[in-house]
MIDOSE-1310 file (N, C-alpha, C; in nm, 2 decimals, decimal comma, always signed):
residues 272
xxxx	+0,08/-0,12/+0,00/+0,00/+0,00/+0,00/+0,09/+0,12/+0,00; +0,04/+0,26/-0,09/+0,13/+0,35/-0,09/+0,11/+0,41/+0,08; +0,20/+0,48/+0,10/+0,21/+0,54/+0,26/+0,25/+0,73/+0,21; +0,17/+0,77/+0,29/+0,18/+0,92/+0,30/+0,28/+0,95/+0,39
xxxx	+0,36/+1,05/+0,35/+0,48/+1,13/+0,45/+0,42/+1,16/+0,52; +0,35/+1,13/+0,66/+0,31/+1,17/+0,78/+0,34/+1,09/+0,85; +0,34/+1,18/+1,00/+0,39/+1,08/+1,14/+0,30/+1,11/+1,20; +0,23/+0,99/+1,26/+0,09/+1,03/+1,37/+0,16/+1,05/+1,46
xxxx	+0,13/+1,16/+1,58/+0,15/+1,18/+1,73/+0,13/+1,07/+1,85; +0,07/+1,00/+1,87/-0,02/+0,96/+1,96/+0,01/+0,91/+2,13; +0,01/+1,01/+2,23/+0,03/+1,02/+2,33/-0,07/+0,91/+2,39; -0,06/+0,84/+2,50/-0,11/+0,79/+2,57/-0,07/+0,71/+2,75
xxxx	-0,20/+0,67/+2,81/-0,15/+0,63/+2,92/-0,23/+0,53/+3,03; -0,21/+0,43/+3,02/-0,31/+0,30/+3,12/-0,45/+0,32/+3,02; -0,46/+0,34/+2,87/-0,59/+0,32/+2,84/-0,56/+0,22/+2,67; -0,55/+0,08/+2,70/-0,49/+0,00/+2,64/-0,57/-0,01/+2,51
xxxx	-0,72/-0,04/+2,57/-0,85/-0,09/+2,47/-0,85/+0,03/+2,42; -0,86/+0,17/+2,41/-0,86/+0,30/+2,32/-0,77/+0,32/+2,27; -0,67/+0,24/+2,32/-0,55/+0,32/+2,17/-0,57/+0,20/+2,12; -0,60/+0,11/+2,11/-0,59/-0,01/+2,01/-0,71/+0,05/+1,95
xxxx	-0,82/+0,12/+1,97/-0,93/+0,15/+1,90/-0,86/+0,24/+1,79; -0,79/+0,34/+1,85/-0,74/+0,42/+1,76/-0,68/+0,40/+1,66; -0,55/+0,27/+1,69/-0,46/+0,25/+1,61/-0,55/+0,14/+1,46; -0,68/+0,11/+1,51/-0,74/+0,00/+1,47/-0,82/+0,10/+1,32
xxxx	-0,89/+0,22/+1,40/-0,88/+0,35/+1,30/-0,78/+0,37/+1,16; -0,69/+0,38/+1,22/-0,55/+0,42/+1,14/-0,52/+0,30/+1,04; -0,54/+0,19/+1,07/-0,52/+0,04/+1,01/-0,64/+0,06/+0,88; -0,76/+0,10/+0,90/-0,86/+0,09/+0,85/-0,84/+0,19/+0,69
xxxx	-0,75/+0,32/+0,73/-0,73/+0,39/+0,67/-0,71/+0,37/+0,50; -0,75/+0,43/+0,43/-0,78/+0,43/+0,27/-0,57/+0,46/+0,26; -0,52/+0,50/+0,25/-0,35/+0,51/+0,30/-0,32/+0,55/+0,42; -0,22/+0,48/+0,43/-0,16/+0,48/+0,56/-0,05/+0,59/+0,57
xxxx	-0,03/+0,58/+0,68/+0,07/+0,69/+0,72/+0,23/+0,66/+0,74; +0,31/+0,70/+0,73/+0,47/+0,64/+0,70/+0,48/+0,57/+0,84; +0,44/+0,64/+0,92/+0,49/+0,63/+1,07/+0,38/+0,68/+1,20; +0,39/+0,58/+1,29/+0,28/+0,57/+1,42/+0,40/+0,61/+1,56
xxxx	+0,39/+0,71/+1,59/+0,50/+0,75/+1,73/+0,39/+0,75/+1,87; +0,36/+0,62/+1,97/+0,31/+0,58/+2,03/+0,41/+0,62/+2,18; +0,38/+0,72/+2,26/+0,45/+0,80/+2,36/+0,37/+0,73/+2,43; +0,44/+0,68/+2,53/+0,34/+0,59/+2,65/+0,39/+0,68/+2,78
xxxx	+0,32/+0,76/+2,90/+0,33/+0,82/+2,99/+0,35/+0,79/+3,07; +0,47/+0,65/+3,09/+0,52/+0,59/+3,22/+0,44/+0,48/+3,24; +0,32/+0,47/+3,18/+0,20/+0,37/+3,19/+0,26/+0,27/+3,17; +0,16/+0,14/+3,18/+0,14/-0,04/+3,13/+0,25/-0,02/+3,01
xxxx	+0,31/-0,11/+3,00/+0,35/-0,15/+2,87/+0,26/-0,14/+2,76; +0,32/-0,06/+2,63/+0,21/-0,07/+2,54/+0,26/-0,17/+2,41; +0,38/-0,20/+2,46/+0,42/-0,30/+2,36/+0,26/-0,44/+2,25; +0,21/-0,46/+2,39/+0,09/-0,57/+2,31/+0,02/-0,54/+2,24
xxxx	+0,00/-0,44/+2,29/-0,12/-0,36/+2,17/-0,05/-0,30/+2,03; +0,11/-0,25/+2,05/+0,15/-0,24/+1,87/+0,16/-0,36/+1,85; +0,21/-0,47/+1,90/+0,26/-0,61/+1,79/+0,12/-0,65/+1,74; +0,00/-0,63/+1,77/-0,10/-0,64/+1,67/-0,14/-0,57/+1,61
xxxx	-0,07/-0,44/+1,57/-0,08/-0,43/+1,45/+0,06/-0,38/+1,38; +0,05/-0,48/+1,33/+0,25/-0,55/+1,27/+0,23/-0,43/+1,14; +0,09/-0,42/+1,03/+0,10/-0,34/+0,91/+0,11/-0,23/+0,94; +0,12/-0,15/+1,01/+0,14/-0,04/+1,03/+0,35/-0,03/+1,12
xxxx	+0,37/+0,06/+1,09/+0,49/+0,13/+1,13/+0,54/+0,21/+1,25; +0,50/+0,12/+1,37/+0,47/+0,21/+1,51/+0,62/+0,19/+1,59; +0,66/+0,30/+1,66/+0,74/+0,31/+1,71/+0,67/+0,38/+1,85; +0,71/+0,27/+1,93/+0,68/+0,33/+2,12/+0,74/+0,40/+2,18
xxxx	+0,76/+0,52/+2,24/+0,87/+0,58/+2,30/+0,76/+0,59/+2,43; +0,91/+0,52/+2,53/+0,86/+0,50/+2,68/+0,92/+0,60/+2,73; +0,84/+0,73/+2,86/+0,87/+0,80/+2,92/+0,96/+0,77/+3,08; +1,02/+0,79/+3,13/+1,07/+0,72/+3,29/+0,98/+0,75/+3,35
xxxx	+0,94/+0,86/+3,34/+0,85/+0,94/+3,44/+0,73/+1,00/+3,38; +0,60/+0,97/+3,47/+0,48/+1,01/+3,42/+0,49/+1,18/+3,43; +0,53/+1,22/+3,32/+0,51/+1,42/+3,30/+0,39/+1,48/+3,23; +0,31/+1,41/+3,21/+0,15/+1,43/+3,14/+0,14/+1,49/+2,99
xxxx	+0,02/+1,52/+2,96/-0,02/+1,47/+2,78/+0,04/+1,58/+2,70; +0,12/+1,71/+2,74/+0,16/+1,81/+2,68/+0,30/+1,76/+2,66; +0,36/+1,75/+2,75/+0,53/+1,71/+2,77/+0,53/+1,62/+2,68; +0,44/+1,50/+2,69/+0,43/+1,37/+2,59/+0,46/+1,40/+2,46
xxxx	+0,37/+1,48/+2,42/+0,34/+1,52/+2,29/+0,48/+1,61/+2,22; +0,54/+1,67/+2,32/+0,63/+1,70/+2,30/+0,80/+1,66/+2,31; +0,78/+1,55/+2,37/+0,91/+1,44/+2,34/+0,87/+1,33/+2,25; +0,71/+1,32/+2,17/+0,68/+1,27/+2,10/+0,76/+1,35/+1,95
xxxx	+0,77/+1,47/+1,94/+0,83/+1,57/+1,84/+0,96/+1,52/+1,79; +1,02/+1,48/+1,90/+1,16/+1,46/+1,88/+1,23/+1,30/+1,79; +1,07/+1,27/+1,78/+1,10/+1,09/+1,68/+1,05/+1,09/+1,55; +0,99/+1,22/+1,51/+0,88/+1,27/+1,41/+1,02/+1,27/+1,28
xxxx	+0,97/+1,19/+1,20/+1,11/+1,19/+1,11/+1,02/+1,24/+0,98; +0,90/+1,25/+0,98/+0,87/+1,28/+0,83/+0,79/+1,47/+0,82; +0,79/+1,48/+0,74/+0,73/+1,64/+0,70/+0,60/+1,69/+0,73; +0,54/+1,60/+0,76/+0,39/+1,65/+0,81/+0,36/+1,53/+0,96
xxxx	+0,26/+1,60/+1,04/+0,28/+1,56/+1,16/+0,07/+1,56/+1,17; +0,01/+1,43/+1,17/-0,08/+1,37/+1,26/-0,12/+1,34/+1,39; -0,17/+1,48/+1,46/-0,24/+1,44/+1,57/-0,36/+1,36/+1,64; -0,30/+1,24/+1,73/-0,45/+1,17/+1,75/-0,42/+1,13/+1,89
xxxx	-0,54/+1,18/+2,01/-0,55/+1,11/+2,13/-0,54/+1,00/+2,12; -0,56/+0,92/+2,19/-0,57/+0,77/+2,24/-0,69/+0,75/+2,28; -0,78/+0,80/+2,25/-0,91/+0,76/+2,28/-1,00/+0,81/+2,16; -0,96/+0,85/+2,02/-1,02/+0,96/+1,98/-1,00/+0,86/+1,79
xxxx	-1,10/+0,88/+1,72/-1,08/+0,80/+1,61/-1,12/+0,83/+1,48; -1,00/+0,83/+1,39/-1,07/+0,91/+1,22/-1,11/+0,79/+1,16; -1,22/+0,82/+1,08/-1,30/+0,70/+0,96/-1,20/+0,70/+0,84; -1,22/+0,61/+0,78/-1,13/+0,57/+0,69/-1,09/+0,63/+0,59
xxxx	-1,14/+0,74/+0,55/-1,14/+0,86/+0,44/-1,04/+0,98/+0,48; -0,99/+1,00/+0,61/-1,00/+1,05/+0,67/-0,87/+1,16/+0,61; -0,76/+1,06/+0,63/-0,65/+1,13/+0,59/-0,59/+1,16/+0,45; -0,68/+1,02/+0,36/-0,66/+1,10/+0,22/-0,72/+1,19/+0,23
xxxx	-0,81/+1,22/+0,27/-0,93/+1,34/+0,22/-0,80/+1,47/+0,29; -0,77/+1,45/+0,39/-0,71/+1,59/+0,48/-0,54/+1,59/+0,36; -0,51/+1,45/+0,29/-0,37/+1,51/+0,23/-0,43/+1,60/+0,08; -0,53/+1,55/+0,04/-0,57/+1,61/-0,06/-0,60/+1,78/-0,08
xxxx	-0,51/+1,87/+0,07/-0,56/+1,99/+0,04/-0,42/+2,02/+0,13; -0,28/+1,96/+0,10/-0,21/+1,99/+0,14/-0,08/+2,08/+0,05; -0,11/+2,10/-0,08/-0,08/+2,17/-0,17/-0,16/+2,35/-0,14; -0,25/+2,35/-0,05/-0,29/+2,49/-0,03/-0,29/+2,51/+0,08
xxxx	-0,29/+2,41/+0,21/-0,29/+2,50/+0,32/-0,16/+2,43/+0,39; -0,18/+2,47/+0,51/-0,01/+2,43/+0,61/-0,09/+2,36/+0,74; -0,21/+2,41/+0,70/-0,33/+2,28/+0,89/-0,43/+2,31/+0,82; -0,44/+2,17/+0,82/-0,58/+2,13/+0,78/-0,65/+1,97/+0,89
xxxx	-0,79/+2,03/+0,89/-0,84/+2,01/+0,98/-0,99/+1,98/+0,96; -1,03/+1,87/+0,97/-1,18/+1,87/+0,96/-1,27/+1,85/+1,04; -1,43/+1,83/+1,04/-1,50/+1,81/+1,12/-1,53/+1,72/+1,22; -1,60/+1,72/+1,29/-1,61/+1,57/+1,41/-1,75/+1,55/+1,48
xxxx	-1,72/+1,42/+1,54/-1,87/+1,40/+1,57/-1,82/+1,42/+1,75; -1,85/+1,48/+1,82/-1,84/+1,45/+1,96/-1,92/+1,32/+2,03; -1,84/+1,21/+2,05/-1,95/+1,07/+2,12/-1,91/+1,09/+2,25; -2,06/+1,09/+2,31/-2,06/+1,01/+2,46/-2,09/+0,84/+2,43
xxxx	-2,01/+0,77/+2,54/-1,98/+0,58/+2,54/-2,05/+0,59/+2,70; -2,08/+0,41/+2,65/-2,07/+0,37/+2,81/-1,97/+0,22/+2,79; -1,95/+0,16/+2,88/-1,84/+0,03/+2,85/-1,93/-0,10/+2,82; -1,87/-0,17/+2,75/-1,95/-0,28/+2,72/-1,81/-0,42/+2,72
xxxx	-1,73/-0,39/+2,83/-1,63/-0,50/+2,85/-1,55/-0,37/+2,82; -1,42/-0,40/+2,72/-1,36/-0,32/+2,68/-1,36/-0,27/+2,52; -1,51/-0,26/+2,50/-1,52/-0,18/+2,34/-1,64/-0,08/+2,44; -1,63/+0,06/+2,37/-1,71/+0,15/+2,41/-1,84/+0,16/+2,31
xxxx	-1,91/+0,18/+2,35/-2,07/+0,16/+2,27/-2,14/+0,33/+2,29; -2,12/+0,37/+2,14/-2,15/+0,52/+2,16/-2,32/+0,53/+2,25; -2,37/+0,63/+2,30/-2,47/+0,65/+2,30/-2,54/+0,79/+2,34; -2,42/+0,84/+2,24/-2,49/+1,02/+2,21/-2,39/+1,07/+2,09
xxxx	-2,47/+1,15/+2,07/-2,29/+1,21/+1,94/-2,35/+1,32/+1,95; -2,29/+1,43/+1,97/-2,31/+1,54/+1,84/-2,26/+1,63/+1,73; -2,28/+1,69/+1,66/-2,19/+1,73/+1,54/-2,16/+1,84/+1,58; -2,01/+1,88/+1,53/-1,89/+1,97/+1,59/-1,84/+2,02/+1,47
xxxx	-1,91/+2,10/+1,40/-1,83/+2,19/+1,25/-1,95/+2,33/+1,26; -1,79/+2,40/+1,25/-1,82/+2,56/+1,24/-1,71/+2,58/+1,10; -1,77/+2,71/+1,05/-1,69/+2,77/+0,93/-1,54/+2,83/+1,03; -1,45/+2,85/+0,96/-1,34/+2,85/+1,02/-1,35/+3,03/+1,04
xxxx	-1,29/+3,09/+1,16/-1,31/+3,23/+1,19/-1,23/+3,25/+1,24; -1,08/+3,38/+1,23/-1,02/+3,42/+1,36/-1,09/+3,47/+1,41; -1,17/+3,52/+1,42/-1,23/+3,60/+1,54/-1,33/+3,52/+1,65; -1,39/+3,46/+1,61/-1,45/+3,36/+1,65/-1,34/+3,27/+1,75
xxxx	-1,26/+3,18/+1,66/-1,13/+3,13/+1,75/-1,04/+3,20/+1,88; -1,01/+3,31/+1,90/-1,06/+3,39/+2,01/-1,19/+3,37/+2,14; -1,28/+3,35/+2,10/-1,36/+3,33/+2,18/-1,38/+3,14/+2,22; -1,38/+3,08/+2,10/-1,41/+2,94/+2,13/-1,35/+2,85/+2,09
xxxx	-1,30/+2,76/+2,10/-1,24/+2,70/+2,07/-1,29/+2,56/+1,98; -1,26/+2,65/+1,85/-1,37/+2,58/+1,74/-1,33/+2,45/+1,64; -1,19/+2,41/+1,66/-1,11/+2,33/+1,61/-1,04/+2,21/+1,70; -1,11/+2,11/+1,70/-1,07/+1,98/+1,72/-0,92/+1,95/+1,68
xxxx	-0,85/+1,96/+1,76/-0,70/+1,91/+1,66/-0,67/+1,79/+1,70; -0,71/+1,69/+1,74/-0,71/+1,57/+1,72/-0,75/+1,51/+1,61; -0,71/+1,49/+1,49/-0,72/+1,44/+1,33/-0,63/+1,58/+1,24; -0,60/+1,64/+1,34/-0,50/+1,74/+1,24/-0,43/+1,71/+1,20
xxxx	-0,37/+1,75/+1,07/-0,25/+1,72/+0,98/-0,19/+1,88/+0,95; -0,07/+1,88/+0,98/-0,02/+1,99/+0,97/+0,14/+2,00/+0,95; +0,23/+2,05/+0,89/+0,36/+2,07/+0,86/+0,44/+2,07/+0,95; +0,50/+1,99/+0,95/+0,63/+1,99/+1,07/+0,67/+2,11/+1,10
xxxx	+0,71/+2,16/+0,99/+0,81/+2,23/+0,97/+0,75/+2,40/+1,11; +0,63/+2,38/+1,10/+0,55/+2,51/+1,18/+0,63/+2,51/+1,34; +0,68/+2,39/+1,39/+0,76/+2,40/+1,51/+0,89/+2,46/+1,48; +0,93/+2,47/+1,36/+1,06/+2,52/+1,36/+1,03/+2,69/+1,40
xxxx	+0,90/+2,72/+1,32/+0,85/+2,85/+1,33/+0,80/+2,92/+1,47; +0,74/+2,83/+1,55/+0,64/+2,85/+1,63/+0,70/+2,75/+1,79; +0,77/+2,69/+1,77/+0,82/+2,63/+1,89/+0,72/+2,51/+1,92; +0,72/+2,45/+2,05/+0,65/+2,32/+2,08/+0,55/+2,35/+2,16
xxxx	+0,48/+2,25/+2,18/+0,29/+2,27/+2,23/+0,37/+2,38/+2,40; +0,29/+2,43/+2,40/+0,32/+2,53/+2,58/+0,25/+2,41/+2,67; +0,36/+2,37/+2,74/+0,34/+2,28/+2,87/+0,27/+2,40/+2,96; +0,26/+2,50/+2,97/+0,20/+2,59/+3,10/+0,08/+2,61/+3,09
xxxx	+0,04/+2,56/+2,93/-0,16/+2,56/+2,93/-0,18/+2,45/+2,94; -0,15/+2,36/+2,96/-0,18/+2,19/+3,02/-0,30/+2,18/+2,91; -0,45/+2,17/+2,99/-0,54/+2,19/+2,89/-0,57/+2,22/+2,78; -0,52/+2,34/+2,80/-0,56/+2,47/+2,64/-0,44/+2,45/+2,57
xxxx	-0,35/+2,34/+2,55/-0,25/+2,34/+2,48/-0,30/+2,32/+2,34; -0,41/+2,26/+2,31/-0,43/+2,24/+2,13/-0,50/+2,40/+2,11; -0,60/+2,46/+2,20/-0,63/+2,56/+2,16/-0,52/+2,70/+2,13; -0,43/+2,71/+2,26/-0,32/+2,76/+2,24/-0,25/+2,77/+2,11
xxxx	-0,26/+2,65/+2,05/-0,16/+2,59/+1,93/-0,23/+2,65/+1,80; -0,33/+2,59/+1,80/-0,47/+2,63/+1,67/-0,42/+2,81/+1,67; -0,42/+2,92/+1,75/-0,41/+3,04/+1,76/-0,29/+3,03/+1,76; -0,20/+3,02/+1,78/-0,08/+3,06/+1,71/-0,04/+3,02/+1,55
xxxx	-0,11/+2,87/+1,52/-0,05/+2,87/+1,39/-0,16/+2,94/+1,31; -0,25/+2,97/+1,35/-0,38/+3,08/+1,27/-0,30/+3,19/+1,25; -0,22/+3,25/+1,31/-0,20/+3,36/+1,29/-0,12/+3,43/+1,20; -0,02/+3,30/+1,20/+0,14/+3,30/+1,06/+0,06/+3,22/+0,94
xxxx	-0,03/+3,11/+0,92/+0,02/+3,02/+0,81/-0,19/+3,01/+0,78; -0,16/+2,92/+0,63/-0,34/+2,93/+0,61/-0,36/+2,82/+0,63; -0,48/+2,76/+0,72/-0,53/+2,67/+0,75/-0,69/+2,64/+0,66; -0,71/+2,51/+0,67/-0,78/+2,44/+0,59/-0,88/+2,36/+0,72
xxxx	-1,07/+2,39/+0,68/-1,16/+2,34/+0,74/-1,19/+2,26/+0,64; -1,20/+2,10/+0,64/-1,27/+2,02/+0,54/-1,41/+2,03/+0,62; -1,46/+2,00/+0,53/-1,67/+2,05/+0,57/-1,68/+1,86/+0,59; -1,62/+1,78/+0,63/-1,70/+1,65/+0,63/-1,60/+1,59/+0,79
xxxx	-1,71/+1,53/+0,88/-1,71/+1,46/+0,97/-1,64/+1,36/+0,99; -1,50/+1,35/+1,00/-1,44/+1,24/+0,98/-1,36/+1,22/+1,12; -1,35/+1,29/+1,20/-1,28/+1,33/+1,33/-1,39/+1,23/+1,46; -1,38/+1,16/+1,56/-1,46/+1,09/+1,64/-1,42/+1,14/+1,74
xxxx	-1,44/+1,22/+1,85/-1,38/+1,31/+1,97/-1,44/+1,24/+2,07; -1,41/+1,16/+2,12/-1,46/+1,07/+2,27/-1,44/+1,20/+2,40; -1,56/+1,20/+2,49/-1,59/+1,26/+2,55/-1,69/+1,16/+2,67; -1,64/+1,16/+2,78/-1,81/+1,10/+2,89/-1,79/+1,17/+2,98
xxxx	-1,86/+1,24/+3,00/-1,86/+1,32/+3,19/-1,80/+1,24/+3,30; -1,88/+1,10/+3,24/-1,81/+1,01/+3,37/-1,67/+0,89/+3,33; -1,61/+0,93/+3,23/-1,48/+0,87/+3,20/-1,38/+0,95/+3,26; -1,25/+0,91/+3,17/-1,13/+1,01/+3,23/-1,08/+1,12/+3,12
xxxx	-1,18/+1,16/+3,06/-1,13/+1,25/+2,95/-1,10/+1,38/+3,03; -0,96/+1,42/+3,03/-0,98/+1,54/+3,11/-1,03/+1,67/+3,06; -1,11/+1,66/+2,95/-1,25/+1,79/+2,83/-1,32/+1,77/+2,98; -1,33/+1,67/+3,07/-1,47/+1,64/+3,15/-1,46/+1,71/+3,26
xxxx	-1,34/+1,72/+3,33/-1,34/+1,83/+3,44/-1,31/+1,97/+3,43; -1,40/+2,04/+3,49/-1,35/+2,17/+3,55/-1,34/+2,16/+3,69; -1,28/+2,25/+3,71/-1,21/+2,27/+3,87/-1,13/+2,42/+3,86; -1,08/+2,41/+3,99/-1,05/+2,58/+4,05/-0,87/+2,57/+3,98
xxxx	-0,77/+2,45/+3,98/-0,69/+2,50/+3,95/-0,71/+2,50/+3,76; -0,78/+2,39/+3,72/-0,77/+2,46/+3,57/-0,83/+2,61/+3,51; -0,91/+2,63/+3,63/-0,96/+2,78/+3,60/-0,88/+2,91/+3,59; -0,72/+2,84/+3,67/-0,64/+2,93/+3,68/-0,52/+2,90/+3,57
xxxx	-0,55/+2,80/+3,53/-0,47/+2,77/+3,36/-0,53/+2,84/+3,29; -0,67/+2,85/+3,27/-0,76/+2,92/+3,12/-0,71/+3,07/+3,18; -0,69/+3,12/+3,31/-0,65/+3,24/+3,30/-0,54/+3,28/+3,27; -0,45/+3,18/+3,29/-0,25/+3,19/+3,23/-0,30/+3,24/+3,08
xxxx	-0,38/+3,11/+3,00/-0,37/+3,11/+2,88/-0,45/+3,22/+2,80; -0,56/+3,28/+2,86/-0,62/+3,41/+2,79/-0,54/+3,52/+2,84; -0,50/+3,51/+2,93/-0,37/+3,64/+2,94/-0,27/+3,66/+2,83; -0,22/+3,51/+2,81/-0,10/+3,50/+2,69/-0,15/+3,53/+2,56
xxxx	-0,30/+3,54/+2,52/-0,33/+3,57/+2,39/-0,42/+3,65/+2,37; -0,42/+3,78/+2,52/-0,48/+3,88/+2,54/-0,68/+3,84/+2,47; -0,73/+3,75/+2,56/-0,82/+3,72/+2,52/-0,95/+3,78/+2,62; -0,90/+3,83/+2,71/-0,99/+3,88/+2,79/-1,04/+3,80/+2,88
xxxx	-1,19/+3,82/+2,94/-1,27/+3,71/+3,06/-1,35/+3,63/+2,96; -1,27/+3,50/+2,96/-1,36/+3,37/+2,88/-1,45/+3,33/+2,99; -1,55/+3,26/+2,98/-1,59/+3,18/+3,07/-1,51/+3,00/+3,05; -1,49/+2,92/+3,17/-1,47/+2,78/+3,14/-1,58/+2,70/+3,11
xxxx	-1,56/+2,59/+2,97/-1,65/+2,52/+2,97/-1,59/+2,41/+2,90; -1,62/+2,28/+2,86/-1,63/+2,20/+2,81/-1,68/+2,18/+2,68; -1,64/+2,11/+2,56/-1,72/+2,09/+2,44/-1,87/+2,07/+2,44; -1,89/+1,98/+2,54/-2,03/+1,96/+2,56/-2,15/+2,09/+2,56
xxxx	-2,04/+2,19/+2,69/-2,15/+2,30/+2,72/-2,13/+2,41/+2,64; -1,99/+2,38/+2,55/-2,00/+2,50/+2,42/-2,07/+2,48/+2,28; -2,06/+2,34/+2,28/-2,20/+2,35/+2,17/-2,33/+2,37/+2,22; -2,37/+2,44/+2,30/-2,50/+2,45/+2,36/-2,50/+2,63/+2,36
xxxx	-2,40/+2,69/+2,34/-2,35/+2,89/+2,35/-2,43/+2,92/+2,23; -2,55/+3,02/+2,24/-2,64/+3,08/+2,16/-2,54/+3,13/+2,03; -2,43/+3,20/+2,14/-2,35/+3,27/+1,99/-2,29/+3,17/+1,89; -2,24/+3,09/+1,95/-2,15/+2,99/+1,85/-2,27/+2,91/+1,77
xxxx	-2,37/+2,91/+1,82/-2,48/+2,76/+1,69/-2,45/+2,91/+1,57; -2,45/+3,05/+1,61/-2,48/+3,11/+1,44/-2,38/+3,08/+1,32; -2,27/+3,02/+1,41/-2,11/+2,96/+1,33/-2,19/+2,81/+1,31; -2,27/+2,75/+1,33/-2,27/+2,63/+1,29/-2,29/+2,62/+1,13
xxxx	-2,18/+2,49/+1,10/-2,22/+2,46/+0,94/-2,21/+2,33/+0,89; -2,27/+2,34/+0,76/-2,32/+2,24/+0,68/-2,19/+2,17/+0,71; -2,21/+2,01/+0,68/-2,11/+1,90/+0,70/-2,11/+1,83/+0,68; -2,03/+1,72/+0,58/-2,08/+1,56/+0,53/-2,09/+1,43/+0,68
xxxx	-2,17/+1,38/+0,73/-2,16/+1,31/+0,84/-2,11/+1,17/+0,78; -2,06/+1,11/+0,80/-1,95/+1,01/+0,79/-1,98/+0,86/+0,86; -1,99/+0,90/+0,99/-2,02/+0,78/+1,09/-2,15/+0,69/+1,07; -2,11/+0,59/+1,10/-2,29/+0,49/+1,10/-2,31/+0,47/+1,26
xxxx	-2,22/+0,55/+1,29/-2,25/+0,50/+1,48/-2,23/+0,38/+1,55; -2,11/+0,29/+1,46/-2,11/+0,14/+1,55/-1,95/+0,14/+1,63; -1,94/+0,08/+1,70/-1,83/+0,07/+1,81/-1,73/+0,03/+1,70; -1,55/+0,05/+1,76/-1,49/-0,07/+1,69/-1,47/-0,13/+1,76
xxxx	-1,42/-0,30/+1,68/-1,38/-0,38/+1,79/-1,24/-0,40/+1,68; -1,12/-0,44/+1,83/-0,99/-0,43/+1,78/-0,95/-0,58/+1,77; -0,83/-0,58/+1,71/-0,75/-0,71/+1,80/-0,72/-0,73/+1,93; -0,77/-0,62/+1,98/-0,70/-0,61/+2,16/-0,79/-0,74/+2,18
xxxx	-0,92/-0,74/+2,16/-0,99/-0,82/+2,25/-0,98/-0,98/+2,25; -0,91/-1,02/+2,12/-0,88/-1,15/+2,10/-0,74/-1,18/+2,24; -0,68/-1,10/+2,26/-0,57/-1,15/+2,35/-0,61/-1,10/+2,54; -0,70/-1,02/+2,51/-0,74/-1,00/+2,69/-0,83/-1,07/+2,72
């Protein structure tokens, strides 16, 4: 199969059965990507979960010390051998179209980025069984991006080379590190909204997605991080409670939906 000059990111940590979902995603893929850089956060061994999937090109980099999903991502940078750089949680999953469709507009923009479906799961052993979605595409806006954080960068494909420009994700916004990121590279280079749903953004109130908490110290991160991009008094919220913001549904738009809504099931489950 031909392989695209991209290196997925994919940070993770003790969530075995979701990155196998992920990686299971990526397998599925219409072309694959040159290279899988699988950052484990001091966690389980993730060794079992790449040896099943041998067709893909994964490389595990194990951390000594659990330093959390920003730092990851960013000693993830330093194994990134190809020209364009794919970000994907470990819980979080593109449909099979996903990355031709996002290389196919890589001759015009430098981040390109498409739409997503936000799923709420509940567990059913270890495959998650959606049982809510909702759709997450806005027309692309700086000014808007200032207020909300309108870009999913988990399925983002974007040019290496922008770190050489722009430096590495800011460990000091822990949270708001993708939105941090989305606003700075908005600002130098042109970015690309594909209008079609191909992005799967796992979210449960009652899992461990940390979209699911607020609390008093991240409240004082969103204030580090709107100071640094002079954004004024945000309120904190969650994906959940910002697609619900009167102002933002007028940004809502038209979008190809993708999903049929069924779980995946991986290889993990034949060996646990």
């Amino acid at each position: 199969m031909k392989k695209l000059p991209v290196s997925v990111l994919i940070p993770t940590y003790n969530r075995p059965h979701t990155l196998a979902e992920a990686l299971e995603s990526i397998l599925r893929q219409t072309i694959h990507p040159e290279e899988i850089i699988v950052v484990n956060d001091a966690g389980h061994s993730v060794n079992e979960v790449a040896v099943l999937y041998s067709e893909l090109n994964i490389k595990v980099v194990n951390m000594p010390v659990n330093c959390g999903h920003v730092a990851v991502r960013n000693q993830g940078l330093n194994h990134v051998t190809q020209p364009w750089i794919m970000l994907l949680d470990d819980d979080d999953l593109i449909l099979p179209d996903h990355l031709e469709t996002l290389w196919s507009f890589t001759e015009e923009a430098d981040f390109i980025y498409a739409d997503a479906e936000v799923f709420d799961y509940r567990m059913n052993g270890l495959t998650r069984i959606p049982i809510a979605r909702k759709l997450f595409a806005y027309s692309f806006d700086q000014a808007l991006l200032r207020k909300f954080n309108t870009i999913i960068s988990s399925g983002a494909l974007y040019r290496r080379s922008l770190h050489d420009k722009l430096g590495r994700f800011d460990e000091g916004v822990k949270n708001y590190w993708d939105w941090d990121w989305c606003l700075r590279v908005a600002a130098v280079v042109r970015i690309k909204r594909v209008a079609r749903a191909t992005t799967l953004y796992a979210y449960s109130p009652n899992g461990d997605n940390v979209s699911a908490n607020l609390d008093e110290k991240r409240n004082r991160i969103f204030s580090t991080f709107c100071a640094k991009h002079q954004l004024g008094e945000l309120p904190t919220m969650n994906f959940f409670l910002m697609l619900e913001q009167p102002e933002l549904k007028a940004y809502e738009s038209l979008t190809e939906i993708k999903w049929d809504g069924q779980p995946v099931y991986t290889r993990f489950h034949s060996v646990s």
